[in-house]
N, CA, C and O atoms as a Maestro MAE file, in Angstrom:
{
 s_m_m2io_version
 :::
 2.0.0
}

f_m_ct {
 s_m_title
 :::
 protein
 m_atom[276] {
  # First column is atom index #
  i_m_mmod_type
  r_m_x_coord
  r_m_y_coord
  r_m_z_coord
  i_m_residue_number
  s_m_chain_name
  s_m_pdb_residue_name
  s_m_pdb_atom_name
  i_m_atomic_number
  :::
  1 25 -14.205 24.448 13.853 1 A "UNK " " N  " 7
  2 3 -15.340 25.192 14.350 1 A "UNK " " CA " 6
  3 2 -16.229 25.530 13.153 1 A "UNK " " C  " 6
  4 15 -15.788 25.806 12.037 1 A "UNK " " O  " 8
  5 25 -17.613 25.479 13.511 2 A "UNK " " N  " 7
  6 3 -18.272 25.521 12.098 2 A "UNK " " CA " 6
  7 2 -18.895 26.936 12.078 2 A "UNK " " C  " 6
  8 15 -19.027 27.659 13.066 2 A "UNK " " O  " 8
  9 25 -19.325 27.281 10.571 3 A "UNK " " N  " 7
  10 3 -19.754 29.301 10.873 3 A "UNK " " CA " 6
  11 2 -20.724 28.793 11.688 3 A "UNK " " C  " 6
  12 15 -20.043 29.057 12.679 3 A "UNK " " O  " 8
  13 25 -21.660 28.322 12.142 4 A "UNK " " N  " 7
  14 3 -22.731 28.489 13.160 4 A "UNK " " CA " 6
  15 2 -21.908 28.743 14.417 4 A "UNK " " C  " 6
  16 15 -22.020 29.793 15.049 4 A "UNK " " O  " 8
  17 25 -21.209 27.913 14.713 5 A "UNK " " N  " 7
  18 3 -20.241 28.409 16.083 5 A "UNK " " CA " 6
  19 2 -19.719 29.907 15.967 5 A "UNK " " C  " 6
  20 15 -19.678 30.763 16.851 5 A "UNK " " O  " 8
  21 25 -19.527 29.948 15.309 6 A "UNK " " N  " 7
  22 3 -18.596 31.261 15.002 6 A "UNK " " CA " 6
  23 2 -19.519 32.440 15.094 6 A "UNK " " C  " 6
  24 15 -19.365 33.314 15.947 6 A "UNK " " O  " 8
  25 25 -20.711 32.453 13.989 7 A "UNK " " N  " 7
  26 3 -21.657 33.575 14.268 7 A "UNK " " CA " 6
  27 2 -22.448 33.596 16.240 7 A "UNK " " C  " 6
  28 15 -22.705 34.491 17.046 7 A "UNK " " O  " 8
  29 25 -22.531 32.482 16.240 8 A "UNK " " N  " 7
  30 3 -22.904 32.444 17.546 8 A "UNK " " CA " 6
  31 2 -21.946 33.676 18.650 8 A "UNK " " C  " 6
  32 15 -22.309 34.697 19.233 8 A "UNK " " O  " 8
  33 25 -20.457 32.877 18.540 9 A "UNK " " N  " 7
  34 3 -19.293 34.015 18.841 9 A "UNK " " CA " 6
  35 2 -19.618 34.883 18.695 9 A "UNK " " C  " 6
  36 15 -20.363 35.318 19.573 9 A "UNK " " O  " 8
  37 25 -19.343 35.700 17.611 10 A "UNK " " N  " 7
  38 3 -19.840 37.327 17.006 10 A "UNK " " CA " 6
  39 2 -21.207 37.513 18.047 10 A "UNK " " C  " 6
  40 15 -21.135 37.953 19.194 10 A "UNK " " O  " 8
  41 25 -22.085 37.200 17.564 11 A "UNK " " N  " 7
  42 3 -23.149 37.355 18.885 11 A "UNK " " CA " 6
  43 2 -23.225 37.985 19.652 11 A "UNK " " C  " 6
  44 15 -23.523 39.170 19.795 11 A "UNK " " O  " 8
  45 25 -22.777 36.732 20.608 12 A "UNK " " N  " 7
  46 3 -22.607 36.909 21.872 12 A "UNK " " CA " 6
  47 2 -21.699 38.368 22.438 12 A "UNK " " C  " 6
  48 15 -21.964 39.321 23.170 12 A "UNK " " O  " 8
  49 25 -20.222 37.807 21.451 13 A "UNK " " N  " 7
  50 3 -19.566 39.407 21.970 13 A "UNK " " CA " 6
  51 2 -19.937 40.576 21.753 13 A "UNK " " C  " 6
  52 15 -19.331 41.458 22.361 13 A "UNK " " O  " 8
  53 25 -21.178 41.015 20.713 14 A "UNK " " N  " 7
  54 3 -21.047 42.135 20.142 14 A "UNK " " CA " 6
  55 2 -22.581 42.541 20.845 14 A "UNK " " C  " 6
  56 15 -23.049 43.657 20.621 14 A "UNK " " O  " 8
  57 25 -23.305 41.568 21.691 15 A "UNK " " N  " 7
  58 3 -24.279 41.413 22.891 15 A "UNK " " CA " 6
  59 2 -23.959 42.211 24.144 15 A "UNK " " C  " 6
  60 15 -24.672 42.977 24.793 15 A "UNK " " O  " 8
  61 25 -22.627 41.808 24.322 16 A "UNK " " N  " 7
  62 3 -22.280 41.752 26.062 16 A "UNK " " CA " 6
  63 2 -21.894 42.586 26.537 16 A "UNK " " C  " 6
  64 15 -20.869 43.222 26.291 16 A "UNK " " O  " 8
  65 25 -22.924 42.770 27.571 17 A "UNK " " N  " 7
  66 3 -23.134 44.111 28.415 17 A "UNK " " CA " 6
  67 2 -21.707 44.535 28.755 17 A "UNK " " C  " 6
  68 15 -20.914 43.678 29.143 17 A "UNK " " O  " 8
  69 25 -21.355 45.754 28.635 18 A "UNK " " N  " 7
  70 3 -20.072 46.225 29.096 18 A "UNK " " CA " 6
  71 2 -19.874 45.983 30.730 18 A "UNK " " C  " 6
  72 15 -20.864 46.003 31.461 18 A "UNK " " O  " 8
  73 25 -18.890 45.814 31.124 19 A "UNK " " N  " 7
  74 3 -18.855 45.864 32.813 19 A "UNK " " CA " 6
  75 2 -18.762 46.952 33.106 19 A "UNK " " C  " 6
  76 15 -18.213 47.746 32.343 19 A "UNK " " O  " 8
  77 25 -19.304 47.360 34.384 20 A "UNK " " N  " 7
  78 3 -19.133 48.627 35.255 20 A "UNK " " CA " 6
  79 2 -17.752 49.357 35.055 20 A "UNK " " C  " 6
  80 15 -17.858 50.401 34.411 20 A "UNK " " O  " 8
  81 25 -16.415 49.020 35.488 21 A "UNK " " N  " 7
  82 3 -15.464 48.777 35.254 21 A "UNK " " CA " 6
  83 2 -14.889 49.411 34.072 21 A "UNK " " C  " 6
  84 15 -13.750 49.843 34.250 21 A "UNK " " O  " 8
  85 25 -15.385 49.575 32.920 22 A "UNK " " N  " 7
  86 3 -14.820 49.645 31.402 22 A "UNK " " CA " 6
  87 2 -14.613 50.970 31.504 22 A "UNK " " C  " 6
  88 15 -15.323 51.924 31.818 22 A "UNK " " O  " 8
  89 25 -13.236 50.802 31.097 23 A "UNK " " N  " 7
  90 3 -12.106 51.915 31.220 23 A "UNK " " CA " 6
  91 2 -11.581 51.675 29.406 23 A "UNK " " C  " 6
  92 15 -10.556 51.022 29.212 23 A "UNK " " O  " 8
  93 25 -12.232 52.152 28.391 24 A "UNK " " N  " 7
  94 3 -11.120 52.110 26.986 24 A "UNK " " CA " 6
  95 2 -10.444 53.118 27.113 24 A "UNK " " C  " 6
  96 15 -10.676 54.151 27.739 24 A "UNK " " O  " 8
  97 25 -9.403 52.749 26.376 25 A "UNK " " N  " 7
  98 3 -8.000 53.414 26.104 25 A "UNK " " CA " 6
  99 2 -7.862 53.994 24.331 25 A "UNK " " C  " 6
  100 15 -8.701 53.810 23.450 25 A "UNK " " O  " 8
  101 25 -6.918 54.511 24.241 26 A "UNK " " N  " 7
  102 3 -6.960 54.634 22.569 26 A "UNK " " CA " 6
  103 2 -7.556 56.032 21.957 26 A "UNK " " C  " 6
  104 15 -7.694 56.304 20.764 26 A "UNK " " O  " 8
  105 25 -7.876 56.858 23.108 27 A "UNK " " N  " 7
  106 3 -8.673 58.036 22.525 27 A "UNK " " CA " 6
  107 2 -10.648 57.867 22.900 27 A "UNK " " C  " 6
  108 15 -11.567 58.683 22.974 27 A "UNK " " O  " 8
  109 25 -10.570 56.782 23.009 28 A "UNK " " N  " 7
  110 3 -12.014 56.118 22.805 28 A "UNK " " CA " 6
  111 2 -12.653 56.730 24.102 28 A "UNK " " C  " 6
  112 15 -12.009 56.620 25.145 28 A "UNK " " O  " 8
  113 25 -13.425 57.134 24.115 29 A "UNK " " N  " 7
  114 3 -14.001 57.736 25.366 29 A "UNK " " CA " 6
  115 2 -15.350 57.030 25.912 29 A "UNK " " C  " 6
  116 15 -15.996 56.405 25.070 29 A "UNK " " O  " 8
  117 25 -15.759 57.062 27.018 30 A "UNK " " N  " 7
  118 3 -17.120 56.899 27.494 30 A "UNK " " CA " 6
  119 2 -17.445 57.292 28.790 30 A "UNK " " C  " 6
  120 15 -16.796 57.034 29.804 30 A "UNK " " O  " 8
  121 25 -18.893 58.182 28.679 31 A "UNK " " N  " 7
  122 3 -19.603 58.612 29.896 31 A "UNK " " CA " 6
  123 2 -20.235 57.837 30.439 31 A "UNK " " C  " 6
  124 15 -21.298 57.621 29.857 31 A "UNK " " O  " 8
  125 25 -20.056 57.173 31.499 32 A "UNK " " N  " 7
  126 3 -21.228 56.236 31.934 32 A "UNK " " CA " 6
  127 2 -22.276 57.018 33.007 32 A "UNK " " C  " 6
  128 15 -23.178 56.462 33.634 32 A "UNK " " O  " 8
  129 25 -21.933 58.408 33.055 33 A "UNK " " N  " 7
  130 3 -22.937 59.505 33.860 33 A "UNK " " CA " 6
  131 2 -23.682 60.255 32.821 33 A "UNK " " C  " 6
  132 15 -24.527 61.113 33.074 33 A "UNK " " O  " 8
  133 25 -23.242 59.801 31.387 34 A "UNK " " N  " 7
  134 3 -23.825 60.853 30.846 34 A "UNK " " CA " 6
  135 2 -25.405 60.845 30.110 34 A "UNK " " C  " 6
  136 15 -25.828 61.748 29.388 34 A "UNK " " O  " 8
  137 25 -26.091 59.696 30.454 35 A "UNK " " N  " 7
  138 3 -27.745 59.618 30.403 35 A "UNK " " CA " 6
  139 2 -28.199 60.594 31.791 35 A "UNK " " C  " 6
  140 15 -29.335 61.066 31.846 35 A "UNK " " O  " 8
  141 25 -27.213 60.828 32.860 36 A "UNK " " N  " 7
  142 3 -27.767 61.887 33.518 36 A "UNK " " CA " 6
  143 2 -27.818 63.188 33.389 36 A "UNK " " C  " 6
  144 15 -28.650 63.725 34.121 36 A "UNK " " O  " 8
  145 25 -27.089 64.017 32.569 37 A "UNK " " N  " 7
  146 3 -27.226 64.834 31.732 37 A "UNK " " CA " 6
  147 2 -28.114 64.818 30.610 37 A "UNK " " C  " 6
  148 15 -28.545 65.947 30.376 37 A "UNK " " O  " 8
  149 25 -28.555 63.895 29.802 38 A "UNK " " N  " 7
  150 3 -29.902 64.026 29.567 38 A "UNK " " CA " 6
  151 2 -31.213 63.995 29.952 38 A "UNK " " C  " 6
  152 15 -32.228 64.603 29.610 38 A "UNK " " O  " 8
  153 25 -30.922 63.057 30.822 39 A "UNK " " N  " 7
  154 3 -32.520 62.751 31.898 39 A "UNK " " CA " 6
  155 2 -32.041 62.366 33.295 39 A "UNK " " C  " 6
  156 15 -31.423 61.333 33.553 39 A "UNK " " O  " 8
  157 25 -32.441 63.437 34.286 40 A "UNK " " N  " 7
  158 3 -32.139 63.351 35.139 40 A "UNK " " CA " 6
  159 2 -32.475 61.679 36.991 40 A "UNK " " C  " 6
  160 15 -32.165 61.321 38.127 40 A "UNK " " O  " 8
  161 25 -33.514 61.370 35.441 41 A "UNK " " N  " 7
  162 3 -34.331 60.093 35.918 41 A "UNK " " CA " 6
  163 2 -33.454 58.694 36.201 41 A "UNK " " C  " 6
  164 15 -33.622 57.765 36.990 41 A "UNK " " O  " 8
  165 25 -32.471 58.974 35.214 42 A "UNK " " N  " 7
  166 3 -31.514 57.888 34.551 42 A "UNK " " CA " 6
  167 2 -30.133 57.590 35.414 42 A "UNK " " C  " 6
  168 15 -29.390 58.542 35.653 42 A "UNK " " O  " 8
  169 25 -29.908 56.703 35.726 43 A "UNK " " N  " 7
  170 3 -28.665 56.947 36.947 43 A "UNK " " CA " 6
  171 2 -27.413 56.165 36.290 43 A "UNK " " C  " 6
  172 15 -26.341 56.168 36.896 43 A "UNK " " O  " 8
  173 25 -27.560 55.415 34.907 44 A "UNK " " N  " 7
  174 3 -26.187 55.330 34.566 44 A "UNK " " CA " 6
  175 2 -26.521 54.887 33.065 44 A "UNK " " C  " 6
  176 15 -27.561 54.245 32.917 44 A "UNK " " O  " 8
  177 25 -25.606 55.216 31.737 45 A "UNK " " N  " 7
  178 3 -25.505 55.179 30.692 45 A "UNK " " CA " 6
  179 2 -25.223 53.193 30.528 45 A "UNK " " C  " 6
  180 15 -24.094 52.795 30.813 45 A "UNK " " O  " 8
  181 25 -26.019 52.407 30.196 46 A "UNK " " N  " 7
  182 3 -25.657 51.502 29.734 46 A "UNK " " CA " 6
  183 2 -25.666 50.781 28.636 46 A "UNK " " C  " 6
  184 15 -26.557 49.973 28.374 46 A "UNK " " O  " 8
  185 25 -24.797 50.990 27.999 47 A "UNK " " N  " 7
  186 3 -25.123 50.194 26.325 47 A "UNK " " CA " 6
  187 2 -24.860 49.148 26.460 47 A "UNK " " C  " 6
  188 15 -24.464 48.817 27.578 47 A "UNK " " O  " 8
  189 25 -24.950 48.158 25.420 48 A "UNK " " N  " 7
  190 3 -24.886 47.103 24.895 48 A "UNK " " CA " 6
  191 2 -23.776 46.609 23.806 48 A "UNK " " C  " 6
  192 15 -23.642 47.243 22.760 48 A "UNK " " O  " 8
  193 25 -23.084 45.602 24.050 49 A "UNK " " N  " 7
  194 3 -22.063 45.576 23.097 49 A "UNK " " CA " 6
  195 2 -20.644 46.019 22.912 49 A "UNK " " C  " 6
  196 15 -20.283 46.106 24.085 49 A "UNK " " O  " 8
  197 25 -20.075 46.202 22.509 50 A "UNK " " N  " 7
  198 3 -19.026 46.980 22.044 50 A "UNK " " CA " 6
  199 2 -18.704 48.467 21.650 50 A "UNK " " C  " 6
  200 15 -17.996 49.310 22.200 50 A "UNK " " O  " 8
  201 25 -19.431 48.500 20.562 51 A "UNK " " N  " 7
  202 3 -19.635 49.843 19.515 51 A "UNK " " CA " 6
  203 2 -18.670 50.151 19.109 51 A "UNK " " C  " 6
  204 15 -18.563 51.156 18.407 51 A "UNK " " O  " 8
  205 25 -17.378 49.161 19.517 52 A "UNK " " N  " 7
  206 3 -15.877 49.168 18.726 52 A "UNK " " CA " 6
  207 2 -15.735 48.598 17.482 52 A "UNK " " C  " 6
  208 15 -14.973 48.927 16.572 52 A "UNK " " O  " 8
  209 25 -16.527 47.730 17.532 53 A "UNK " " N  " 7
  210 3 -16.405 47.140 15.827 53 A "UNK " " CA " 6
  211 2 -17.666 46.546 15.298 53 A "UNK " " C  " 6
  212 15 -18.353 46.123 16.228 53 A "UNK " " O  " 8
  213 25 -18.120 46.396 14.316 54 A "UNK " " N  " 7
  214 3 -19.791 46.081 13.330 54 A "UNK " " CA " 6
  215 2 -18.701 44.447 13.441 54 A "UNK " " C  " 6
  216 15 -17.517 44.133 13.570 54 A "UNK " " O  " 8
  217 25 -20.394 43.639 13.249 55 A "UNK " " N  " 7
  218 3 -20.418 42.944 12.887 55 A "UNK " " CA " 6
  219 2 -18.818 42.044 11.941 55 A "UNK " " C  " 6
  220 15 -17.945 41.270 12.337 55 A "UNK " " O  " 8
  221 25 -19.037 42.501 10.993 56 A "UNK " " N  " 7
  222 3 -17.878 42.373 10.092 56 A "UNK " " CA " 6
  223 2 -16.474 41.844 10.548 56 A "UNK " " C  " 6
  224 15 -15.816 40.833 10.299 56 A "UNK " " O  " 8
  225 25 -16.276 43.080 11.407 57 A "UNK " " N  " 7
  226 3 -15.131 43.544 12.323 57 A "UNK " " CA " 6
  227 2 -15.115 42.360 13.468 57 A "UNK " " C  " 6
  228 15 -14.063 41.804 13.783 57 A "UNK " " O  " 8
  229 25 -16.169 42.086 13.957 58 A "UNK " " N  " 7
  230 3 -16.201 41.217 15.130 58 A "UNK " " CA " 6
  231 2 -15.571 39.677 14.608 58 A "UNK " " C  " 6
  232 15 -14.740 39.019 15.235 58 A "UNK " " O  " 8
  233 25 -16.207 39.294 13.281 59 A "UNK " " N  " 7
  234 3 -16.264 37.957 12.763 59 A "UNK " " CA " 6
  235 2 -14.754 38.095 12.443 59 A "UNK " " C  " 6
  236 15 -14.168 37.013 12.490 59 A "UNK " " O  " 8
  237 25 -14.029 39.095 12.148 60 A "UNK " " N  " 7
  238 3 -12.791 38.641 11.966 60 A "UNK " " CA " 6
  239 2 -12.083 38.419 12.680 60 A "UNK " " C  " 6
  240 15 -11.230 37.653 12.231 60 A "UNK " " O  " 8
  241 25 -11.890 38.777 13.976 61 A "UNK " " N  " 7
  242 3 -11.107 38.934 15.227 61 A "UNK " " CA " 6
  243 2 -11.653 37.827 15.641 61 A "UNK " " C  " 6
  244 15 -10.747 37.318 16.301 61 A "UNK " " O  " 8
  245 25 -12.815 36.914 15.692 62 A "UNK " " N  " 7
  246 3 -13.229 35.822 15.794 62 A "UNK " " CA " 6
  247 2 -12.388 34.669 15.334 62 A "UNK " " C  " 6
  248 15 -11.731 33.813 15.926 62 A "UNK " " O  " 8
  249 25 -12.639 34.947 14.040 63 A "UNK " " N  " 7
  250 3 -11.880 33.616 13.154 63 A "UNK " " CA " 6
  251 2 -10.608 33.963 13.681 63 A "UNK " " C  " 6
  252 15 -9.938 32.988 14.023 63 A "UNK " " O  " 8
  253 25 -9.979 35.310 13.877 64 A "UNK " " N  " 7
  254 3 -8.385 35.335 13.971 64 A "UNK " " CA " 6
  255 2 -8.334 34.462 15.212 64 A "UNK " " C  " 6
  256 15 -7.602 33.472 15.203 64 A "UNK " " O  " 8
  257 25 -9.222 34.827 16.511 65 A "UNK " " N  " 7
  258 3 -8.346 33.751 17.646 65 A "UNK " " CA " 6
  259 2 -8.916 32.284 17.822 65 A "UNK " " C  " 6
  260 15 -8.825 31.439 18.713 65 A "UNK " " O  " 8
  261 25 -9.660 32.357 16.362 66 A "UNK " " N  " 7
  262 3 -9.337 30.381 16.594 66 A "UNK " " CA " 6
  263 2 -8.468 30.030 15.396 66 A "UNK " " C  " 6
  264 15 -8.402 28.811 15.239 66 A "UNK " " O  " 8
  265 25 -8.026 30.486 14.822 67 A "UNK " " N  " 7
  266 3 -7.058 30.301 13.840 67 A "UNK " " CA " 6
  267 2 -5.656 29.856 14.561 67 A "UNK " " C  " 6
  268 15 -4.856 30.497 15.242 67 A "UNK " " O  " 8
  269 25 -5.698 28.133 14.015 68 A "UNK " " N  " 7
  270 3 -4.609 27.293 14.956 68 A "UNK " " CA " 6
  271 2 -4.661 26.436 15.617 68 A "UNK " " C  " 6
  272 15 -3.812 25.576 15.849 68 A "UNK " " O  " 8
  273 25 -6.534 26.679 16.333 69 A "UNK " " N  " 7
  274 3 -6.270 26.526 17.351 69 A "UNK " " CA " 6
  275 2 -7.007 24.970 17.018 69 A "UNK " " C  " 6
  276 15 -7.070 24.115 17.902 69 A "UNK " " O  " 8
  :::
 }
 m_bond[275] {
  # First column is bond index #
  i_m_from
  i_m_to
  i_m_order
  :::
  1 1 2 1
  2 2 3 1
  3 3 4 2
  4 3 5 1
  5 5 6 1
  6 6 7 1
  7 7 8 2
  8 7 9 1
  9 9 10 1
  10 10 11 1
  11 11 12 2
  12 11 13 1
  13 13 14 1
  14 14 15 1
  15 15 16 2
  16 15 17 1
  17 17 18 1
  18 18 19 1
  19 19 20 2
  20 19 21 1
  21 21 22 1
  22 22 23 1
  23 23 24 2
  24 23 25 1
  25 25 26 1
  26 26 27 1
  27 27 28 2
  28 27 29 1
  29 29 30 1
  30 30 31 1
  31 31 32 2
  32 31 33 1
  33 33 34 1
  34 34 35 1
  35 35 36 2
  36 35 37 1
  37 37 38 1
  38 38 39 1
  39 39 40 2
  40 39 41 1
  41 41 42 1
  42 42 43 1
  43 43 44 2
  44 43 45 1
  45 45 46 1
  46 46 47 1
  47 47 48 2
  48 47 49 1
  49 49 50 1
  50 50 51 1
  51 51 52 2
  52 51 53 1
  53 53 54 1
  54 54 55 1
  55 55 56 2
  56 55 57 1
  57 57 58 1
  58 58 59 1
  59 59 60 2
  60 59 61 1
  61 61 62 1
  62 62 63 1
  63 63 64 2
  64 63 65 1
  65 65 66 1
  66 66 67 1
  67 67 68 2
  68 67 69 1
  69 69 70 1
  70 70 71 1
  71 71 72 2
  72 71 73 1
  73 73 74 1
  74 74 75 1
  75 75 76 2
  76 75 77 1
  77 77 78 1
  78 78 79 1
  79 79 80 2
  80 79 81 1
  81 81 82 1
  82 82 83 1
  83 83 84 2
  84 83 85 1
  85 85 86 1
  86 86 87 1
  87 87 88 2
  88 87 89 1
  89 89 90 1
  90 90 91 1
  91 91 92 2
  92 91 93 1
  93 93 94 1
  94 94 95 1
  95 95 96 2
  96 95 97 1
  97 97 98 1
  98 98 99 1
  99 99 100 2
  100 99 101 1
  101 101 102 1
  102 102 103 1
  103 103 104 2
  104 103 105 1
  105 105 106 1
  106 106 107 1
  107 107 108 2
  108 107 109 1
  109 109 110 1
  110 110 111 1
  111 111 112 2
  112 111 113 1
  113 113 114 1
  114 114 115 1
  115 115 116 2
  116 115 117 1
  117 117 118 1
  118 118 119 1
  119 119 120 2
  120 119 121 1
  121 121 122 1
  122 122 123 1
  123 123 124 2
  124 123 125 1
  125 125 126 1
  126 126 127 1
  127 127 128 2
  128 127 129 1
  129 129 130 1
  130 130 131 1
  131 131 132 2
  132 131 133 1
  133 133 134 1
  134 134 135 1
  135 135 136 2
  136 135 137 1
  137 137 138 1
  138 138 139 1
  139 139 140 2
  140 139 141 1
  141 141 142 1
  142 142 143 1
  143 143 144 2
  144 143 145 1
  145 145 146 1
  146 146 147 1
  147 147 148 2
  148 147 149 1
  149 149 150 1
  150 150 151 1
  151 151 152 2
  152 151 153 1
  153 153 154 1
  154 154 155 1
  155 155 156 2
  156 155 157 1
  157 157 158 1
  158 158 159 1
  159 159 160 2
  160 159 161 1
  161 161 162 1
  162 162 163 1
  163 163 164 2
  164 163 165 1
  165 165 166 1
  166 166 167 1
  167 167 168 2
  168 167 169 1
  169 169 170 1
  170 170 171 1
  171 171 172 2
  172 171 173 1
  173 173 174 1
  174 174 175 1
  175 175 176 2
  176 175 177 1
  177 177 178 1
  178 178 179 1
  179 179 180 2
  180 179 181 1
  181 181 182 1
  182 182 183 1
  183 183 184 2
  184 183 185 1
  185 185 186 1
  186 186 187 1
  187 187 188 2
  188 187 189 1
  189 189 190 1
  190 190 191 1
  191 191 192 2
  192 191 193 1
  193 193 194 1
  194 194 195 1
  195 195 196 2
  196 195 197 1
  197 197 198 1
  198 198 199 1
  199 199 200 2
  200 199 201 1
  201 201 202 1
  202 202 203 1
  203 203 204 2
  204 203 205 1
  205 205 206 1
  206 206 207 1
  207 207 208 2
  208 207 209 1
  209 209 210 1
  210 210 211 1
  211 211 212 2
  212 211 213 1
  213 213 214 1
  214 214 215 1
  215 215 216 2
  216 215 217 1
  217 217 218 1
  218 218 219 1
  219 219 220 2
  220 219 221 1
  221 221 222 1
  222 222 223 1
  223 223 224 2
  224 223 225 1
  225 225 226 1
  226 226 227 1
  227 227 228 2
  228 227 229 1
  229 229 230 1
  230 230 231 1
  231 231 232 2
  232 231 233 1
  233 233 234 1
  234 234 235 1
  235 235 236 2
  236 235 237 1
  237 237 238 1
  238 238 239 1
  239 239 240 2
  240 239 241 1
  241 241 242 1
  242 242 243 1
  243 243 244 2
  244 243 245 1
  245 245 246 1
  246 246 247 1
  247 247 248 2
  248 247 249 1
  249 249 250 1
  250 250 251 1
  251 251 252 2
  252 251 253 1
  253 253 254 1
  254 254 255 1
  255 255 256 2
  256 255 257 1
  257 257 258 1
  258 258 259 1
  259 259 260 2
  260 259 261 1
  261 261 262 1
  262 262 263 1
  263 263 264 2
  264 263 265 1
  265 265 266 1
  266 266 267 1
  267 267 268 2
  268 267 269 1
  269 269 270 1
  270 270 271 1
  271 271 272 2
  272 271 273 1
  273 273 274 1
  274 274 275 1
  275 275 276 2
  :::
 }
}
């Protein structure tokens, strides 16, 4: 796999919209009501990405699961 593939990877994952669904574990918390507590306009908190790991962090867990392969 060449780094262009790879940064592409990083990308994409560190892009992708969380699902409705996302339940983290680990202490890690998230409000997905809580842009309605700031603005009552707003009907659900949606970020982008992860916010579990930078860049850095992403590219390694990258290379780790094609490593082998």
């Amino acid at each position: 796999m060449t780094d262009e593939q790879v940064k592409h990877m990083v990308d994409r994952f560190l892009g992708w919209k969380l699902p409705e669904d996302f339940r983290p574990d680990g202490g890690v918390e998230f409000d997905a009501d809580g842009a309605k507590k700031m603005d009552p306009r707003n009907l659900r908190y949606e970020p982008h990405g992860t916010n579990l790991l930078n860049y850095t962090q992403a590219e390694a867990m990258v290379r780790h699961m094609l490593e082998g392969l």
